[in-house]
C-alpha positions as CSV (number, residue, x, y, z in Angstrom):
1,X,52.1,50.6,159.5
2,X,53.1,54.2,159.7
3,X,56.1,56.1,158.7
4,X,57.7,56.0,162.5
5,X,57.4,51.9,162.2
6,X,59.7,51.5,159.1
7,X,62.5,53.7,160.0
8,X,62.1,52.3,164.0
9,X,62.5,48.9,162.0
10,X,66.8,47.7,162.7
11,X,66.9,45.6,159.4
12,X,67.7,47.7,156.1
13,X,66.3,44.7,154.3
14,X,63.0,45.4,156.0
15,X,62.8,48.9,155.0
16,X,64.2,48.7,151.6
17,X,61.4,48.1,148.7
18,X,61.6,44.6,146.4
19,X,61.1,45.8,142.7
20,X,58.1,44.3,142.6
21,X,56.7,47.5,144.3
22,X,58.7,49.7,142.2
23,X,58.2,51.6,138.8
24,X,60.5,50.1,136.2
25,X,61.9,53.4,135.7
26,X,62.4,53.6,140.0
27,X,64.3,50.3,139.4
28,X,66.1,51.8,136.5
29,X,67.4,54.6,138.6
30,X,68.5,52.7,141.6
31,X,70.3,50.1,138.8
32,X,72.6,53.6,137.5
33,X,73.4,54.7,140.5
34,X,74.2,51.9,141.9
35,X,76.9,51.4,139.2
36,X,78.4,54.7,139.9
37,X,78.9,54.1,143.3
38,X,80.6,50.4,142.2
39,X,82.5,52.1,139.7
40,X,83.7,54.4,142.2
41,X,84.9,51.8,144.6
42,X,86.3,49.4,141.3
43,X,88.5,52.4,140.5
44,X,89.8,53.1,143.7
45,X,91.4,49.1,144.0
46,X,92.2,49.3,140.3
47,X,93.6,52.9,139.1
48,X,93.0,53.8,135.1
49,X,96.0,53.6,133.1
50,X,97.5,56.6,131.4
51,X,95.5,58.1,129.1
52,X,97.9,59.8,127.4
53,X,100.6,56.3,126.8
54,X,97.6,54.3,125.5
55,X,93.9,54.7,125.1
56,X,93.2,51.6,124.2
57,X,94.2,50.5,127.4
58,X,92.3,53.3,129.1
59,X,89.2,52.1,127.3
60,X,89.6,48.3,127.8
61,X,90.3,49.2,131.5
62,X,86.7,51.4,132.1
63,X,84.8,49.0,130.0
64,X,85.6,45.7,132.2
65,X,85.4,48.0,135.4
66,X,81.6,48.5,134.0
67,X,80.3,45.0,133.1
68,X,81.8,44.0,136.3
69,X,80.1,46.7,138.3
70,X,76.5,46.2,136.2
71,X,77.4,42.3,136.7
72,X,76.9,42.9,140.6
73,X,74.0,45.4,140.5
74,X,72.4,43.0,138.0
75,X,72.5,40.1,141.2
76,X,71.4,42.9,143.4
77,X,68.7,45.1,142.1
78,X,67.1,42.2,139.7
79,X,67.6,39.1,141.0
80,X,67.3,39.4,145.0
């Protein structure tokens, strides 16, 4: 199959690669940047507090953002 077949193809899940024909370090990649687009979309819905009224709450706030956003990519890059 050439290169003009698998862009012609109308499914993305046709094209896209499993990562069992990736480089761990291909998956890897994909995994992080994946997260940051996540993250990007977790903090638009959910704004950080204030940094400078309480850090704490800052921190507590990015690190649940994170697990929930490597929780996803996790089911999506590993798993299907």
């Amino acid at each position: 199959m050439g290169l003009f077949e698998i862009f012609k193809k109308k499914s993305e899940s046709e094209v896209k690669p499993t990562c069992d024909e990736l480089y761990p370090h291909e998956v890897q990649a994909i995994a992080e940047k994946r997260v940051e687009v996540i993250m990007a979309g977790l903090l638009e819905k959910n704004p950080e507090p204030d940094k400078e009224t309480d850090t704490m709450a800052l921190v507590r706030h990015m690190n649940l953002l994170k697990e929930m956003a490597e929780e996803v990519v996790v089911r999506e890059v590993i798993y299907e």
